[in-house]
C-alpha positions as CSV (number, residue, x, y, z in Angstrom):
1,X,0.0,0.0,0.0
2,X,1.1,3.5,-0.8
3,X,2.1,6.0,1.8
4,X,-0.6,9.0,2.6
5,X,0.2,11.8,0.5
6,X,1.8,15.0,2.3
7,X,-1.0,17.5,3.5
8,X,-0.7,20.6,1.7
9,X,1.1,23.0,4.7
10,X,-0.3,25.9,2.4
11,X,-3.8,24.8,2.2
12,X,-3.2,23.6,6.4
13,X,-2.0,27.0,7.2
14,X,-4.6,28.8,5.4
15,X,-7.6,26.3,6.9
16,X,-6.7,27.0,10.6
17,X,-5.6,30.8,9.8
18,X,-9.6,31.2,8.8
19,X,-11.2,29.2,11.6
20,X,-8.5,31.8,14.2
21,X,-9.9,34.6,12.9
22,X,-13.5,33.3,12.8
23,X,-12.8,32.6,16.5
24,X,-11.5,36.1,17.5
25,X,-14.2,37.9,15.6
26,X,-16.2,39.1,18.9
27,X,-13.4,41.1,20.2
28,X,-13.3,43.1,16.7
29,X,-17.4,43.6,17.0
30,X,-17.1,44.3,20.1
31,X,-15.2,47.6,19.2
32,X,-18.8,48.4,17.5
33,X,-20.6,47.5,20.3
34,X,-21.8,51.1,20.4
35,X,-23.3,50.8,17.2
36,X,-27.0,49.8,16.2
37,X,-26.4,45.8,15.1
38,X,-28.9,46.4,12.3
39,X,-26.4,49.1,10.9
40,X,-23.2,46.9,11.6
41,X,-24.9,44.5,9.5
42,X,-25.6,46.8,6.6
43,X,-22.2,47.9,6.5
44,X,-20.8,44.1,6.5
45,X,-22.9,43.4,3.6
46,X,-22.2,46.8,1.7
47,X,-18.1,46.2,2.2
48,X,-18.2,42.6,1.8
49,X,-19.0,43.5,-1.5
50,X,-17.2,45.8,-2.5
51,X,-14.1,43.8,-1.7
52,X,-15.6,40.3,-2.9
53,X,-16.9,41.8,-5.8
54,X,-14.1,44.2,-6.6
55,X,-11.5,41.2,-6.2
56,X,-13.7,39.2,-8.9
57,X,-14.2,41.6,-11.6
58,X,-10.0,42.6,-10.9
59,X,-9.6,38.2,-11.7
60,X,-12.0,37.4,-14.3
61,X,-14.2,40.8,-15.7
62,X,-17.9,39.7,-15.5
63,X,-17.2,36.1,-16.6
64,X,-17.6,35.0,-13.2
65,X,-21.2,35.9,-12.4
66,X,-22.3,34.4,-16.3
67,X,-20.5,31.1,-15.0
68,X,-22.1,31.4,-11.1
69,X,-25.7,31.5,-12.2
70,X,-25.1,29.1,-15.4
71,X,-26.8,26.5,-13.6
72,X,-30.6,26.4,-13.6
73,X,-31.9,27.9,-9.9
74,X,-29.0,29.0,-8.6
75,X,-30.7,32.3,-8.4
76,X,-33.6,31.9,-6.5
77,X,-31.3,29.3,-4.0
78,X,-28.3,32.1,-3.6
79,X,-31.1,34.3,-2.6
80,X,-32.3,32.6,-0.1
81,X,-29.0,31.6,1.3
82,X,-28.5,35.6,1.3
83,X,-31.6,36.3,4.0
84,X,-30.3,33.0,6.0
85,X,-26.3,34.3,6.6
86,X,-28.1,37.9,6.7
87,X,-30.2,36.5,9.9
88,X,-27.1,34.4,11.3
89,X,-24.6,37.8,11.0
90,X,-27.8,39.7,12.5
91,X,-28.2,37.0,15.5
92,X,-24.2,36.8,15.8
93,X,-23.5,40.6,16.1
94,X,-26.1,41.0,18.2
95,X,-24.6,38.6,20.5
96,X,-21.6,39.8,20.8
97,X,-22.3,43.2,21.1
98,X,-24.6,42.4,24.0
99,X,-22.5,40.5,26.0
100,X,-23.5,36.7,25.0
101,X,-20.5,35.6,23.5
102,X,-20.6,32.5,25.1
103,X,-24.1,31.3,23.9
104,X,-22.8,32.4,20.2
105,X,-19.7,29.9,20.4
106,X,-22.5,27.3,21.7
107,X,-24.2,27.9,18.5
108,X,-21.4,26.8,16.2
109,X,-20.4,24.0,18.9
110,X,-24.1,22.4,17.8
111,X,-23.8,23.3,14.1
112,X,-22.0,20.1,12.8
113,X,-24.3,18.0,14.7
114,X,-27.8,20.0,13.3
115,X,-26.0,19.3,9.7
116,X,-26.3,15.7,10.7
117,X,-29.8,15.5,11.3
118,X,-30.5,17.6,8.3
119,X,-28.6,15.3,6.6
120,X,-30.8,12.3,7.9
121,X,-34.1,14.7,7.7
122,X,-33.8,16.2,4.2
123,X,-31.2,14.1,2.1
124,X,-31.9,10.7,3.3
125,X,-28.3,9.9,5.1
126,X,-28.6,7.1,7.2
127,X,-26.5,7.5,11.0
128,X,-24.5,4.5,12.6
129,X,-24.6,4.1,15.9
130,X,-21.8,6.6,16.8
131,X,-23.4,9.3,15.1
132,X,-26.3,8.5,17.1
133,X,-24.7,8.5,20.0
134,X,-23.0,12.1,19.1
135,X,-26.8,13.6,18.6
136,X,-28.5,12.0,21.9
137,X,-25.3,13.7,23.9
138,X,-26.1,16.9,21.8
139,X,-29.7,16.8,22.5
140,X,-28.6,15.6,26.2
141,X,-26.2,18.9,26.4
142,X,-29.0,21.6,25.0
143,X,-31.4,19.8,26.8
144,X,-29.7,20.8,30.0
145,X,-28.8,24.3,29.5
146,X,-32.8,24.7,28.7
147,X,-33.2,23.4,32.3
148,X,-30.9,25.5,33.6
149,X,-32.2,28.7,32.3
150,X,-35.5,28.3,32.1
151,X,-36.1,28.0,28.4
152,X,-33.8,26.8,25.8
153,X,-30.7,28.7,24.7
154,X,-32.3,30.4,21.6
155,X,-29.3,32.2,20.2
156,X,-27.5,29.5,19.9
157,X,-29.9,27.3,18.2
158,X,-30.6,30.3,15.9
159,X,-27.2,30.0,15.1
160,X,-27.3,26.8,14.3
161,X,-30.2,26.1,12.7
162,X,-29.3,29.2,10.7
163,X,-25.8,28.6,9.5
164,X,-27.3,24.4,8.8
165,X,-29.7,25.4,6.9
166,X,-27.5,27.6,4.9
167,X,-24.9,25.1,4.2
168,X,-27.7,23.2,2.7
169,X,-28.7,25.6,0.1
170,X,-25.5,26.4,-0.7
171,X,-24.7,22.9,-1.3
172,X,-27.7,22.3,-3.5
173,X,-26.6,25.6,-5.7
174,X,-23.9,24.3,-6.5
175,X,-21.3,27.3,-7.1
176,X,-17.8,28.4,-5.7
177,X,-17.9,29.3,-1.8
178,X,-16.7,33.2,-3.1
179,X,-18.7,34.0,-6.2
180,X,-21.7,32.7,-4.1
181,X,-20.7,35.0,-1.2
182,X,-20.2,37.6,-4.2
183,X,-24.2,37.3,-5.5
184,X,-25.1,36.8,-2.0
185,X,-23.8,40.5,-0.9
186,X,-25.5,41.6,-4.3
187,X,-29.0,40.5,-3.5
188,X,-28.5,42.1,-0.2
189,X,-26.7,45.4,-1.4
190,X,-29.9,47.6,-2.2
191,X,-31.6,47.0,1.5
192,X,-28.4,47.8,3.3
193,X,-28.4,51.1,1.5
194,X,-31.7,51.7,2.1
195,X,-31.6,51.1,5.3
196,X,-28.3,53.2,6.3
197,X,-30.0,56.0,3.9
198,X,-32.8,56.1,6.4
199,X,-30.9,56.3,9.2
200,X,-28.8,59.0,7.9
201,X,-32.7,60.6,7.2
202,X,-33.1,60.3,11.1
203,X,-30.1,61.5,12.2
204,X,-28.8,58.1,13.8
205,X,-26.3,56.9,11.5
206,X,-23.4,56.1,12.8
207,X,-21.3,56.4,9.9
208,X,-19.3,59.6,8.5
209,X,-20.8,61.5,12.0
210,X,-17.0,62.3,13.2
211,X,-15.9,59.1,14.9
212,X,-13.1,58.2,12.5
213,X,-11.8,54.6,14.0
214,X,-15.6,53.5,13.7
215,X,-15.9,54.6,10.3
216,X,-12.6,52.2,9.8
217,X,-13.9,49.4,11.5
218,X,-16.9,49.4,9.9
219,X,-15.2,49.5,6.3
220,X,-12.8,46.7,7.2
221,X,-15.2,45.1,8.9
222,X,-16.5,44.0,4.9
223,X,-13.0,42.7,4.3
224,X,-12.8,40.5,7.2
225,X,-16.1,38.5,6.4
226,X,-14.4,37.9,2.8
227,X,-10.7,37.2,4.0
228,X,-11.5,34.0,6.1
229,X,-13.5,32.5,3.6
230,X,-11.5,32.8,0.8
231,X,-8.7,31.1,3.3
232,X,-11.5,28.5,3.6
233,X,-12.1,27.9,0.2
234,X,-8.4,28.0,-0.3
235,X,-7.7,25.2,2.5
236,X,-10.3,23.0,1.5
237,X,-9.3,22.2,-1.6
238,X,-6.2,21.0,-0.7
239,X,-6.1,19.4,2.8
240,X,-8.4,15.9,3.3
241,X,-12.0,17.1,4.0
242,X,-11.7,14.8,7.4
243,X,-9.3,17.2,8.6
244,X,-11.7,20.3,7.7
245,X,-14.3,18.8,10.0
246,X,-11.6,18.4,12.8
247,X,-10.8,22.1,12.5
248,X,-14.2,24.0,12.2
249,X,-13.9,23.3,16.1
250,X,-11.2,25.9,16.6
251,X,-13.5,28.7,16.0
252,X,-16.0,28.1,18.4
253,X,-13.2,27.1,21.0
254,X,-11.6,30.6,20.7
255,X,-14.9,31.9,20.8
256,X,-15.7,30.6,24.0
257,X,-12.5,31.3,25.6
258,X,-12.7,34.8,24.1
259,X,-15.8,35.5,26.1
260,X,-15.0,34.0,29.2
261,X,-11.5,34.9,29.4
262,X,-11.0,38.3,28.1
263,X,-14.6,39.9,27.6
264,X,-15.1,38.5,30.8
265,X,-18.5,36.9,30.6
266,X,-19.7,34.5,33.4
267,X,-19.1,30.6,33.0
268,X,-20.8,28.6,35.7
269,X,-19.9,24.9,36.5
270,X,-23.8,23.9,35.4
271,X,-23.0,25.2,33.0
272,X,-20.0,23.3,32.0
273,X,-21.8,20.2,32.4
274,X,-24.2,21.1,28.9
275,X,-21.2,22.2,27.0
276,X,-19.3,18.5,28.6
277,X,-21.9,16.9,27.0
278,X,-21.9,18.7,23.6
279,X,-17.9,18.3,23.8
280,X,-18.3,14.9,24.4
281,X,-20.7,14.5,21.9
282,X,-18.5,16.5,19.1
283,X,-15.0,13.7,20.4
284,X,-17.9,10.5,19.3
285,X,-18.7,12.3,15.9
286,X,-14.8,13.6,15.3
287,X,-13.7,10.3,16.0
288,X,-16.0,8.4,13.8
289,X,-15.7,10.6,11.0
290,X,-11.5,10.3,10.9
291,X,-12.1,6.2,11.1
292,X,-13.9,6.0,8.4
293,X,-11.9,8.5,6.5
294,X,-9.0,6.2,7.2
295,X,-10.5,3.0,6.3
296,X,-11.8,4.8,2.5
297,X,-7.8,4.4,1.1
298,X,-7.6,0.8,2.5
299,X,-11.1,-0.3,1.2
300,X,-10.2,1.3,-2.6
301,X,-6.8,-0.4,-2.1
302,X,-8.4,-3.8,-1.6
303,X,-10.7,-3.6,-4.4
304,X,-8.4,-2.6,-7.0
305,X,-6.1,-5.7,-5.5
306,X,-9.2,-7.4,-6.4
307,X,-10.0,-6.2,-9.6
308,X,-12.8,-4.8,-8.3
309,X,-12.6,-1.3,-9.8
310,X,-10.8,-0.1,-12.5
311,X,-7.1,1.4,-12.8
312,X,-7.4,5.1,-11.8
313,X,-4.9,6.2,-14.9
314,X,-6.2,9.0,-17.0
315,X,-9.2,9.7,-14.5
316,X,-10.4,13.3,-14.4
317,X,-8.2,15.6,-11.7
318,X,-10.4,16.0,-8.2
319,X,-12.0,19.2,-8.7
């Protein structure tokens, strides 16, 4: 049998540099904390276009947005995906900027799991026993920080339910992670001006009104949503997609530790206990997923010792 092949230190640096500065995010929003969220969002979804946009015309002229909608539907699907990550950004910022930091990193803990029940709900998947396991500790872990607040912990299930049922449609559309973020910000574009017109029309905008480092943050605030997703894209094409599922978990990590260790936000022990469970419950699912990834290579290699499947010689590039 063949050695693994090297993983791509580019694509690996790239990966985790995006997932860092996913995770570090709150303590840049929180600079805008003085800000309306409604009007942080506007300005994330004006800049993020600008820069997304801009960088795609600077590549390929036009030629990308002919080749993004090519496909029949992508349209219609890339605008909804545009209102869901609209509500996620609107749900995150408003998170962060009012102290909940901690119940936002929650929300992305949960997210691989909610994609696994989508995945058993909508396309069919079928679960072995350790991803069942994985979801009853989930449930067990959300289950418990609903008891111990009274009701269940809505921002981060917003979150995840949010950013699930994104990654759905935008793996149904079928298009490149940054043109798709490109027509996204398009379809989005005209409200956000609208909306930061009105509140220049009642005197409330915060943009332009003297405070020149939240004028910048605002404006770099677009770039920032593009940067780590075009490291994403980036990483993920080159480093095993096993590995990808292993790192998403840095984010919310540095997310959590970001608002309990430097934004200072409380972090009982009962509360420990839920996020145990979800940990644990994220290990059983981790786990799983890099056994099977390491049994794929030796299953192919058997078969093709078996004359089972064809010689791979001449066989189209992975994409």
């Amino acid at each position: 049998m063949s050695p693994s092949p090297a993983i791509d230190r580019k694509g690996l640096s790239a990966a985790i540099a995006s997932y860092v500065l996913w995770g570090v995010f709150p303590l840049y929003w929180v600079m805008l904390k003085h800000v309306p969220s409604l009007q942080i969002i506007a300005h994330r979804i004006i800049w993020c276009a600008v820069f997304v946009v801009g960088w795609l015309v600077l590549r390929e002229g036009s030629r990308w947005l002919r080749q993004a909608l090519a496909r029949p539907r992508v349209g219609g699907l890339l605008l909804l995906s545009a209102l869901l990550i609209s509500f996620n950004w609107g749900v995150y910022i408003w998170a962060v900027t009012n102290g909940r930091v901690v119940e936002a990193s929650l929300g992305y803990f949960i997210n691989p799991l909610v994609n696994v029940l989508i995945g058993v709900l909508v396309l069919g998947e079928r679960l072995n026993r350790a991803q069942w396991t994985a979801v009853a500790f989930a449930a067990a872990g959300v289950l418990w920080l609903a008891f111990l607040h009274g009701d269940p912990p809505w921002i981060a299930l917003a979150l995840a339910l949010s950013f699930a049922c994104y990654g759905l449609i935008r793996k149904t559309a079928h298009v490149d992670a940054i043109p798709g973020l490109a027509i996204e910000s398009l379809f989005l574009l005209l409200p956000a001006l609208a909306w930061l017109a009105w509140e220049q029309h009642r005197g409330v905008a915060a943009f332009l009104d003297g405070d020149v480092g939240s004028d910048v943050l605002l404006v770099v605030g677009g770039a920032l949503t593009a940067l780590p997703l075009i490291g994403f894209a980036y990483g993920a094409r080159r480093i095993p997609y096993s590995l990808v599922g292993i790192l998403q978990y840095i984010s919310p990590t540095l997310q959590l530790l970001t608002g309990v260790l430097l934004l200072g936000e409380a972090f009982s022990g009962s509360q420990a206990v839920g996020f145990a469970l979800i940990w644990i419950a994220l290990a059983l699912y981790a786990t799983d997923g890099w056994r099977r990834a390491r049994r794929q290579p030796l299953r192919a290699a058997r078969e093709h010792v078996a004359g089972e499947v064809p010689a791979q010689d001449g066989a189209a590039p992975p994409r």
